[in-house]
KEKE-3310 file (N, C-alpha, C; in steps of 0.2 Angstrom, whole numbers, plus 5000, padded with zeros to 4 digits):
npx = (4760:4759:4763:4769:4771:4783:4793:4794:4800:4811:4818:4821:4831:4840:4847:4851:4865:4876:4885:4900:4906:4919:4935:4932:4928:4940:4949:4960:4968:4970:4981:4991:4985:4982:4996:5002:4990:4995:5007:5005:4998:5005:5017:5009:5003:5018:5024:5016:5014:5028:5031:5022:5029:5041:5037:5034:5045:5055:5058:5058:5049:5038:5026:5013:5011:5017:5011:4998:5000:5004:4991:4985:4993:4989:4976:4976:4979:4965:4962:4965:4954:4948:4957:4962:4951:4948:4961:4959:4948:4954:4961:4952:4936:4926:4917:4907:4899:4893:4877:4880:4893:4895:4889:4895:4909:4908:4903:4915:4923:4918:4919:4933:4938:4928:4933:4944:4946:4942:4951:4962:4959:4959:4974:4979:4977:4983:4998:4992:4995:5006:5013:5009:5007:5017:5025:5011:5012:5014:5005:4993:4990:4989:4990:4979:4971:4974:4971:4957:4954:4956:4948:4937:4937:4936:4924:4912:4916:4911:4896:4895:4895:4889:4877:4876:4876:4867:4854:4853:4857:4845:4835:4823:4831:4830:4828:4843:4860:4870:4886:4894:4908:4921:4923:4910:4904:4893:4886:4885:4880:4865:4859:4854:4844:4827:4811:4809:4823:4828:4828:4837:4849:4848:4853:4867:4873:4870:4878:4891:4894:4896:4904:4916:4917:4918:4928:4939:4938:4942:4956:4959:4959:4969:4980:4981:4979:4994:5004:5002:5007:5020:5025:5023:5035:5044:5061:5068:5073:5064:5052:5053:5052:5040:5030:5033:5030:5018:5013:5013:5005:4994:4993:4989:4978:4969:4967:4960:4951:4944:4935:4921:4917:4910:4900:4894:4883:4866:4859:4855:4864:4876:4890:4896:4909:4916:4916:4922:4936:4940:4937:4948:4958:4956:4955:4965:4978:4979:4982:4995:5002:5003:5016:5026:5024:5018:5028:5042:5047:5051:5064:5066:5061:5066:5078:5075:5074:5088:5097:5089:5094:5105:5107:5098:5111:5123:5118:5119:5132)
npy = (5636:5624:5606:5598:5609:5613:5605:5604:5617:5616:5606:5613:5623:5616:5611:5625:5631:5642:5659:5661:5679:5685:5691:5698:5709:5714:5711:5714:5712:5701:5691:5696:5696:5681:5676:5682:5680:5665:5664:5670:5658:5647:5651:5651:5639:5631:5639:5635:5623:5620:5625:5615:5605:5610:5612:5599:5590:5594:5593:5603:5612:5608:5612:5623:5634:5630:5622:5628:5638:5628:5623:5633:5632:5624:5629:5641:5633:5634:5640:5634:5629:5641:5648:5641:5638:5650:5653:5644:5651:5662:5660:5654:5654:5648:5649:5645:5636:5623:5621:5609:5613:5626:5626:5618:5626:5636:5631:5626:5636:5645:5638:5635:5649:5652:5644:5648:5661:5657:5651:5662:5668:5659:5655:5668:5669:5658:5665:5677:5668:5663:5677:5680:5671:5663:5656:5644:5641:5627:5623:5623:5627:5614:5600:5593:5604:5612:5604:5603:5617:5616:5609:5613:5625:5620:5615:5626:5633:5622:5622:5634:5635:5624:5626:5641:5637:5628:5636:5648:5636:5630:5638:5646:5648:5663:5672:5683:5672:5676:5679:5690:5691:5683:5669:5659:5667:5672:5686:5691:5676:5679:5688:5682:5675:5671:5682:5688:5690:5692:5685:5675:5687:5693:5681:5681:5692:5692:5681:5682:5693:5686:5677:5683:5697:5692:5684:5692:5706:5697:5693:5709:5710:5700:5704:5716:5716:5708:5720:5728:5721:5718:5731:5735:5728:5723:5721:5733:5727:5715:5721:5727:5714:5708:5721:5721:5707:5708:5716:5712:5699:5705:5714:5704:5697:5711:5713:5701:5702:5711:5707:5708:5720:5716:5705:5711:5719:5725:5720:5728:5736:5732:5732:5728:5729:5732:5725:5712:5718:5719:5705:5701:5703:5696:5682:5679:5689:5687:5671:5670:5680:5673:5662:5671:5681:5676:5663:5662:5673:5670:5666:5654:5644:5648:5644:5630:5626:5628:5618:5608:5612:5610:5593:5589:5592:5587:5574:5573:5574)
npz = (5427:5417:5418:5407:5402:5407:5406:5394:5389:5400:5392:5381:5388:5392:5380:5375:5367:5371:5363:5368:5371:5372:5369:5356:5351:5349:5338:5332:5340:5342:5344:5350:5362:5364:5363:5376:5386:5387:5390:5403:5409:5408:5417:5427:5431:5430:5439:5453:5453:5455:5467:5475:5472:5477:5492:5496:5495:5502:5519:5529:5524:5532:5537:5547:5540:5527:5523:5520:5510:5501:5498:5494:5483:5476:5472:5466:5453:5445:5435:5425:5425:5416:5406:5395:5388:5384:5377:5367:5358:5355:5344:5337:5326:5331:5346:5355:5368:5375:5385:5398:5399:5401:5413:5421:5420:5427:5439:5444:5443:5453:5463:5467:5468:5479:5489:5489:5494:5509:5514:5512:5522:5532:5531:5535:5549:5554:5552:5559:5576:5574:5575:5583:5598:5600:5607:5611:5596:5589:5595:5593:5579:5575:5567:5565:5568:5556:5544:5548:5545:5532:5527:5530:5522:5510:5508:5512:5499:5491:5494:5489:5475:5471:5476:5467:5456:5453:5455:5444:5434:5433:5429:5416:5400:5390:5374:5372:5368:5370:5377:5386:5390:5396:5400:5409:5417:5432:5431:5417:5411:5421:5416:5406:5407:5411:5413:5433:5440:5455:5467:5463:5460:5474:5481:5479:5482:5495:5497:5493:5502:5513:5510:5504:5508:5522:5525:5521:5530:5542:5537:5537:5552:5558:5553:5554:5569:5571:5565:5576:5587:5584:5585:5596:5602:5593:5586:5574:5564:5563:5563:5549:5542:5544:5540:5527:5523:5527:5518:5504:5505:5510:5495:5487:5492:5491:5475:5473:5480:5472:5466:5474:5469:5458:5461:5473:5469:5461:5448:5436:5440:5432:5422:5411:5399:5410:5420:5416:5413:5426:5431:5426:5435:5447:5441:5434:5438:5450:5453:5446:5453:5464:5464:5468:5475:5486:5489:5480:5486:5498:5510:5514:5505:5495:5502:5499:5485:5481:5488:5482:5470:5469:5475:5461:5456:5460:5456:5443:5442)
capx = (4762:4756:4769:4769:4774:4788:4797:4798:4806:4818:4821:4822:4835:4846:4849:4855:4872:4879:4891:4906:4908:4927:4939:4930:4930:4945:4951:4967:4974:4970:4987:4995:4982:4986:5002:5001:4987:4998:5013:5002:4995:5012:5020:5003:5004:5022:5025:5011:5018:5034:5029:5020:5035:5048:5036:5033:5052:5058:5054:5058:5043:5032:5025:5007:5011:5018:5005:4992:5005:5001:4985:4984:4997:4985:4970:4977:4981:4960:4966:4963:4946:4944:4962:4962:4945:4950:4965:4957:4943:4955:4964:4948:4929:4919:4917:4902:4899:4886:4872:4882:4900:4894:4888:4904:4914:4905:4904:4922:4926:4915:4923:4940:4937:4927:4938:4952:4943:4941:4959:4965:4958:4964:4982:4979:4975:4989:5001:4991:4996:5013:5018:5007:5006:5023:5027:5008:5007:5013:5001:4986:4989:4993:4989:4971:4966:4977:4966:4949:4952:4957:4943:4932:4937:4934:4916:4911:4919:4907:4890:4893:4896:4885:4869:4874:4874:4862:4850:4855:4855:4840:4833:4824:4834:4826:4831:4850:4863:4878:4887:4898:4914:4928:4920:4903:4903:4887:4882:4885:4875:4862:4855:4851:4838:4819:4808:4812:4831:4829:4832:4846:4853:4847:4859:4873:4876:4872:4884:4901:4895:4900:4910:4922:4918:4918:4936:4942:4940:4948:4961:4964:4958:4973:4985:4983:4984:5000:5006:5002:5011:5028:5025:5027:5040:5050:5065:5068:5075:5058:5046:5052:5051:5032:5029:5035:5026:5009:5010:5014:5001:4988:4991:4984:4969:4965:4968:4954:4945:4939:4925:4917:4914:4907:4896:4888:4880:4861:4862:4855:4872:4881:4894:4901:4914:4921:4918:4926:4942:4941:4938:4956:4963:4955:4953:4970:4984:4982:4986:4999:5006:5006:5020:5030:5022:5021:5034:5048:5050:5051:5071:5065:5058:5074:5085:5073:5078:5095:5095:5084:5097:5113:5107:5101:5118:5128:5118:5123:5140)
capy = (5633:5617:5603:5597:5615:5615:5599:5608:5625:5612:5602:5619:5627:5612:5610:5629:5632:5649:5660:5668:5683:5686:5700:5696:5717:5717:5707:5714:5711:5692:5688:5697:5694:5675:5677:5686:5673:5660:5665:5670:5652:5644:5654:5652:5634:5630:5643:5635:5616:5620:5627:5610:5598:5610:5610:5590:5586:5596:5590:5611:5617:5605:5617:5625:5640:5629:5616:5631:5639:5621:5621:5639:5634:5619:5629:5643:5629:5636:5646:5631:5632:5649:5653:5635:5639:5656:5653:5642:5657:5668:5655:5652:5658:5645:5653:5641:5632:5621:5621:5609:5614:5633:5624:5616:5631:5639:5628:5624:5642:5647:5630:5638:5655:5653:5640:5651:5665:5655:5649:5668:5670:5652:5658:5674:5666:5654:5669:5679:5664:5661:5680:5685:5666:5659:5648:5639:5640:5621:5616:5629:5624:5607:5594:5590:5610:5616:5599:5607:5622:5617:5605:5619:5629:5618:5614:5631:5631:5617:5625:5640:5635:5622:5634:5646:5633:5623:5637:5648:5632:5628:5645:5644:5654:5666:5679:5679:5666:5678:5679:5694:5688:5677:5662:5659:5671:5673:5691:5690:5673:5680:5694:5678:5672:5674:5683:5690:5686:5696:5681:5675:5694:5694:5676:5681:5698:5690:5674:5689:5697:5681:5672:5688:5702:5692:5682:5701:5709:5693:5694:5713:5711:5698:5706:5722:5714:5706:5724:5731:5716:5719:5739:5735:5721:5720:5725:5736:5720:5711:5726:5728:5710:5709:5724:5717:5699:5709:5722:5707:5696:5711:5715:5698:5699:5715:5710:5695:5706:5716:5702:5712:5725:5713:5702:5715:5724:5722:5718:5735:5741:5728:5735:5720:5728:5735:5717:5710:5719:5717:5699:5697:5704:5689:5675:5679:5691:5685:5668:5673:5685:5670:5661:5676:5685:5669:5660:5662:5681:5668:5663:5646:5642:5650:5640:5622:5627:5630:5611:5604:5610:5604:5586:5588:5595:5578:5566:5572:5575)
capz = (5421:5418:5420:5400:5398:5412:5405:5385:5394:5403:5388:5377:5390:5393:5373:5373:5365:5372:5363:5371:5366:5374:5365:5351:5347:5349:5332:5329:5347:5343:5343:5355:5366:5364:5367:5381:5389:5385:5394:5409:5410:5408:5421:5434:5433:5432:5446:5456:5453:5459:5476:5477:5473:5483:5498:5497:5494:5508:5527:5534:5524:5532:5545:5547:5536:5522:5521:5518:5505:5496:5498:5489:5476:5471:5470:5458:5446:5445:5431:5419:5423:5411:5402:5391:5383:5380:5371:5360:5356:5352:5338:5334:5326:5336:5354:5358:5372:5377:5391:5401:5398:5405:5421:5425:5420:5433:5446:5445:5447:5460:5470:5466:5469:5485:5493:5490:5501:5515:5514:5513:5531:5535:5531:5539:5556:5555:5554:5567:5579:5572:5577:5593:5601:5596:5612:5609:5591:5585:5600:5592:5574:5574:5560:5565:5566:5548:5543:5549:5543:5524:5524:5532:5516:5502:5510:5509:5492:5487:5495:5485:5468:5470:5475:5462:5448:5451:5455:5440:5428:5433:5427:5409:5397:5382:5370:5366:5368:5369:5386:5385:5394:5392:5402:5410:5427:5434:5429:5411:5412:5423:5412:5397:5412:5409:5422:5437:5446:5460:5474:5461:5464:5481:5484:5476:5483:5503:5498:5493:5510:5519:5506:5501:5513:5530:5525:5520:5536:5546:5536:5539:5558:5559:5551:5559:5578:5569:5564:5582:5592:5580:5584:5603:5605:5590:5583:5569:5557:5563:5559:5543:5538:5546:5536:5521:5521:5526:5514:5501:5507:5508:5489:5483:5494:5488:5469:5474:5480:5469:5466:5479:5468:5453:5467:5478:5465:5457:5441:5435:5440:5429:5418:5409:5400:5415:5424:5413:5414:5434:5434:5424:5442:5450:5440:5430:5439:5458:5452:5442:5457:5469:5466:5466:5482:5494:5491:5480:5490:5505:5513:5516:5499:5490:5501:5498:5478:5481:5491:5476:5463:5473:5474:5455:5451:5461:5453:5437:5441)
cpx = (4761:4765:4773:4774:4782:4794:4800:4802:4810:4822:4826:4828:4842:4851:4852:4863:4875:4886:4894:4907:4917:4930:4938:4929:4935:4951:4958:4972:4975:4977:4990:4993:4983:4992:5003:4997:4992:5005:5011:5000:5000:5015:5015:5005:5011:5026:5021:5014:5026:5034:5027:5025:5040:5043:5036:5039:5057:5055:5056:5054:5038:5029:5017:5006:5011:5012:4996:4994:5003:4995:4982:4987:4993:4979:4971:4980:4971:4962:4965:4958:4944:4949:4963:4958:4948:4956:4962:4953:4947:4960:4957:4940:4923:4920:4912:4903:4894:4883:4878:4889:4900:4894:4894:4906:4912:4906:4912:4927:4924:4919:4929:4941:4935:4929:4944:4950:4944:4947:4962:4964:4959:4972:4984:4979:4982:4996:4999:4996:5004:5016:5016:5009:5011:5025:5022:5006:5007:5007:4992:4986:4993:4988:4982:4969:4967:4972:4959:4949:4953:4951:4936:4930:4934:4925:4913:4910:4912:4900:4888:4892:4891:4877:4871:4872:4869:4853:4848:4853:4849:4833:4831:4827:4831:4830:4840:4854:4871:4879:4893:4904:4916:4928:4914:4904:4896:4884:4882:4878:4867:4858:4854:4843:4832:4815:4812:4818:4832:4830:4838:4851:4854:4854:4864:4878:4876:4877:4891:4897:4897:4905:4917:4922:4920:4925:4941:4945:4942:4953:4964:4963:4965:4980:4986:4984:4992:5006:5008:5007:5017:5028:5028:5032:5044:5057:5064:5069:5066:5051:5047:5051:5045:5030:5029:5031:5019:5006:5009:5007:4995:4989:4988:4979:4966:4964:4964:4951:4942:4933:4921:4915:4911:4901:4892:4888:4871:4864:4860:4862:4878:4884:4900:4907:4918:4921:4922:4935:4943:4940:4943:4959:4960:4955:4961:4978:4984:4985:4993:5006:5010:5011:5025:5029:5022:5026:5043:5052:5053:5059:5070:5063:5065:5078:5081:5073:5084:5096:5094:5090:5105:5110:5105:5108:5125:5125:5118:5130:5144)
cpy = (5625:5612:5600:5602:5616:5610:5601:5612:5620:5610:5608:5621:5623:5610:5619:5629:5641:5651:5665:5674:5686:5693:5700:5704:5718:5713:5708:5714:5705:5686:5689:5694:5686:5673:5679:5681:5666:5659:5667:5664:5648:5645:5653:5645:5630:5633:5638:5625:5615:5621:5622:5605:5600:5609:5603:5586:5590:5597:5598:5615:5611:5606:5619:5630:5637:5622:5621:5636:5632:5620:5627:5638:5630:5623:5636:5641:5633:5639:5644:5628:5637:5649:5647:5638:5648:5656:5649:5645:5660:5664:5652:5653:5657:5646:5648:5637:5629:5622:5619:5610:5620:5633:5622:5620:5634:5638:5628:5631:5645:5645:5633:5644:5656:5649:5645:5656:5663:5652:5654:5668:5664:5655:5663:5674:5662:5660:5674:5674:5664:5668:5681:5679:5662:5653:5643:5637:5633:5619:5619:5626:5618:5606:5594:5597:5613:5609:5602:5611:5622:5614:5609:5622:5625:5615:5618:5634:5629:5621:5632:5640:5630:5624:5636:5641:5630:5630:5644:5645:5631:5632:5642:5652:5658:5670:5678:5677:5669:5681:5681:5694:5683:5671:5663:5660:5672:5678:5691:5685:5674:5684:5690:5676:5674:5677:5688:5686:5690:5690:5679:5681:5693:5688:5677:5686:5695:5684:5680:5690:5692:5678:5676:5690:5699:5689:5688:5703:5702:5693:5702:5716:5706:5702:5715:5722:5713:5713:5727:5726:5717:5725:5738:5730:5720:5725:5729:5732:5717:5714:5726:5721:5708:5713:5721:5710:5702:5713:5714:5703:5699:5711:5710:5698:5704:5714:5704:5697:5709:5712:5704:5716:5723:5709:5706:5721:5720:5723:5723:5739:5738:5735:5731:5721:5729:5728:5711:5710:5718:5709:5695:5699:5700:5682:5674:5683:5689:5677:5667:5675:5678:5665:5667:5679:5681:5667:5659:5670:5677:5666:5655:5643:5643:5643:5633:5621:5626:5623:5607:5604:5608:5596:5585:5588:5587:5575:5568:5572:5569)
cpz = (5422:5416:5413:5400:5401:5409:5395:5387:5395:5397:5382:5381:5393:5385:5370:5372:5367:5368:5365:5368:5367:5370:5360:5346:5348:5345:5333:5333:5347:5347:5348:5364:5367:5367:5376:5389:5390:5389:5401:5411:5411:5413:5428:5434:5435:5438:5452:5459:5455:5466:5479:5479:5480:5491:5499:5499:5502:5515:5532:5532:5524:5539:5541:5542:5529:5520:5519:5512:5499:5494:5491:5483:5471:5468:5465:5452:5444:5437:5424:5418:5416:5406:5396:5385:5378:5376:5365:5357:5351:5347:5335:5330:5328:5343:5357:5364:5375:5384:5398:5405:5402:5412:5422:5426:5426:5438:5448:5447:5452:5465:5471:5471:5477:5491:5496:5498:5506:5516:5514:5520:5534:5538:5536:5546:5561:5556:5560:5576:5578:5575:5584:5598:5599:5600:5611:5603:5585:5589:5595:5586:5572:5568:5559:5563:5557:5545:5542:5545:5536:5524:5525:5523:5511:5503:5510:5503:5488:5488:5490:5479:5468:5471:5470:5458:5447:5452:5448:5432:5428:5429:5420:5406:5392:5380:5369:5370:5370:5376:5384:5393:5393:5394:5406:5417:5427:5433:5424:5410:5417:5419:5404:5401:5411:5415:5426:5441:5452:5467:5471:5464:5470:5485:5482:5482:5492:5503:5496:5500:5514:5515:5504:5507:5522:5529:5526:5524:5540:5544:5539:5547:5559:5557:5556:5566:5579:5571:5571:5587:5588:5583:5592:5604:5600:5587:5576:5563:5559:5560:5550:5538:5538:5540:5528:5519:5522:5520:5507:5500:5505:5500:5486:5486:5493:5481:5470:5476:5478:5465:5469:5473:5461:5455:5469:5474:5464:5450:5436:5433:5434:5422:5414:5405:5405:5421:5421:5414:5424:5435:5431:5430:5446:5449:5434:5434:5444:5458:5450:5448:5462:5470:5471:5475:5486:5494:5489:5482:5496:5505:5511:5510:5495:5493:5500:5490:5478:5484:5485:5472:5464:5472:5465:5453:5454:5457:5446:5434:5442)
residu = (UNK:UNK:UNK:UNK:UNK:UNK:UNK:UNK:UNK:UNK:UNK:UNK:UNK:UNK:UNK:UNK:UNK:UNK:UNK:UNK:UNK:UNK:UNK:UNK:UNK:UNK:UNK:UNK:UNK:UNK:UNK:UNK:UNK:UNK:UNK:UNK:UNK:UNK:UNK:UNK:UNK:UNK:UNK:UNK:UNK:UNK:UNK:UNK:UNK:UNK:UNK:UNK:UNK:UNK:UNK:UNK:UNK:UNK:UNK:UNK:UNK:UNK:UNK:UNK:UNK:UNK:UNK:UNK:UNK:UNK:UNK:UNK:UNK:UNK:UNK:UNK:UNK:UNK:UNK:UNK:UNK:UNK:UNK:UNK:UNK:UNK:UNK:UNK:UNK:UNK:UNK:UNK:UNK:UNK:UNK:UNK:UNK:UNK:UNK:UNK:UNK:UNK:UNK:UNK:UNK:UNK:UNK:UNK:UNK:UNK:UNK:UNK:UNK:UNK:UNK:UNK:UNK:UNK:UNK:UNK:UNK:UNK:UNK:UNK:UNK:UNK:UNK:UNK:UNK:UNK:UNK:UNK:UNK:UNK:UNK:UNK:UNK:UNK:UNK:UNK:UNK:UNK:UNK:UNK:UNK:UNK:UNK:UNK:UNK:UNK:UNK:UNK:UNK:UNK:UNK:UNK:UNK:UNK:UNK:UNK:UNK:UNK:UNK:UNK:UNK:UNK:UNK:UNK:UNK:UNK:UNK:UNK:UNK:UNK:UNK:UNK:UNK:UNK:UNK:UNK:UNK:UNK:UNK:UNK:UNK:UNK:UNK:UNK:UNK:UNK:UNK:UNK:UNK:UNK:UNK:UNK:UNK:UNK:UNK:UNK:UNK:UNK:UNK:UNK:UNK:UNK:UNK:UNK:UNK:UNK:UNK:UNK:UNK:UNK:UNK:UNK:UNK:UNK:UNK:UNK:UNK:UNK:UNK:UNK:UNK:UNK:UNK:UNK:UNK:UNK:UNK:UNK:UNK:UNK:UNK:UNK:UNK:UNK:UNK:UNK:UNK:UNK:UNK:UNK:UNK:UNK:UNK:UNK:UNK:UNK:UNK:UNK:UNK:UNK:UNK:UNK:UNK:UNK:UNK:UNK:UNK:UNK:UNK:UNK:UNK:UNK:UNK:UNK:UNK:UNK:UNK:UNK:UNK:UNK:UNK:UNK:UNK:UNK:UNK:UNK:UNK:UNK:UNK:UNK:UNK:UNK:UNK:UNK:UNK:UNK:UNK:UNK:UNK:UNK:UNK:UNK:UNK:UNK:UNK:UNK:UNK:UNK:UNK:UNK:UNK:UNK:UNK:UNK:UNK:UNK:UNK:UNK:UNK:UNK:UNK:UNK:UNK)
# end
């Protein structure tokens, strides 16, 4: 292709307008469906912003555990990446979105999404150490390493969404403009692309193998040491509260997981309504879950509430 020609395609493929197609069959849920979002997004971020302020305000959840609990409650505010736009769709009959508004969305969820990952097996490690390694484990996770390992996280984050999108966008577009899903994920948008995407595939599905699948099994390699070192040494009060925070824990990492089975596909396999419905349990219920599942199930978080609304309650009294 001559260079003239390459610089039309670009200028033709950055002036596309896509439209979402979102619950668009599904007219006469419009409402409820609203509703419904609406009170899911409310509940994600005001849940998620609370965990923030009680961590911040209280000097007994400023420990290696709760400073990655923070880190998570900031990154499922994510949420208003996708569920914003979507509410205004479903109040409304222009779903459009442009060229560069689609990249963002992307990027911004990818960054999110694959941050978190590596922050799941962050967290996971941090309690490996906290239950096996208990005598050295302020000296193991101290400041500098909980440091490393979030900044680890959000740099991986960036590698990934920034490869997809830029290599993706860069793609020329043809034929139809309609991207069946509720925001611009990768396989919907993949299948507008012109030509062969067989290395896009091929990147996609080797970036989940290290980006989902390899956090995955750390997480259920630590937790199951965790299980085995409670099974010999602990009490019957300790095993079931271990129990209890893994099993917990584990249900949101599998509920994020299930991008594994949206990712490590070719795109032959694709089945968009049915990726659709799977990518509301990750990009909609595991934020959702995580106030609830991390920290207001936790003693220490209830009583840094209980605290908060005592001193509220003097100074109005």
């Amino acid at each position: 292709m001559k260079p003239s020609e390459e610089g039309i395609i670009g200028n033709k493929t950055s002036s596309v307008v896509f439209v979402i197609l979102g619950f668009s069959h599904c007219s006469d849920m419009k409402v409820i469906f609203f509703i419904l979002f609406l009170c899911i997004y409310i509940f994600t971020v005001l849940g998620n912003l609370m965990i923030l302020v009680i961590i911040k305000m209280d000097p007994v959840l400023h420990t290696p555990m709760y400073f990655f609990l923070r880190s998570l409650s900031f990154l499922e505010i994510y949420t208003s990446v996708t569920l914003p736009r979507v509410l205004v769709s479903l109040l409304s009959t222009d779903t459009s979105i442009t060229f560069a508004s689609c990249a963002a969305q992307m990027y911004f969820f990818l960054l999110f999404g694959a941050t978190e990952c590596c922050l799941l097996a962050a967290m996971s490690y941090d309690r490996y150490q906290a239950k096996c390694n208990p005598l050295h484990y302020m000296d193991i996770m101290n400041k500098k390493v909980c440091m490393q390992l979030a900044a680890s996280s959000w740099i991986c984050g960036n590698l990934v969404a920034l490869g997809h999108t830029t290599f993706i966008f860069s793609l020329p577009f043809c034929g139809s403009s309609v991207i069946n899903h509720f925001f611009c994920e990768i396989q919907p948008v993949l299948m507008l692309l012109c030509g062969d995407t067989y290395w896009n595939e091929l990147q996609i599905i080797l970036t989940a193998a290290f980006v989902i699948l390899m956090p995955f099994l750390l997480i259920l390699v630590s937790y199951s040491l965790i299980i085995s070192s409670i099974l010999k040494t602990g009490s019957a009060k300790e095993r079931y509260k271990v129990f209890s925070t893994c099993f917990s824990h584990l249900t949101v990492v599998i509920l994020f997981g299930t991008a594994v089975f949206i990712y490590i596909r070719p795109k032959s396999s694709y089945s968009l309504d049915v990726d659709k419905v799977l990518s509301l349990f990750y990009s909609v219920v595991t934020p959702l879950l995580n106030p609830v599942i991390y920290s207001l199930r936790n003693r220490e978080v209830k009583g840094a509430i209980f605290k908060i609304r005592m001193k509220l309650f003097h100074l109005n009294s």
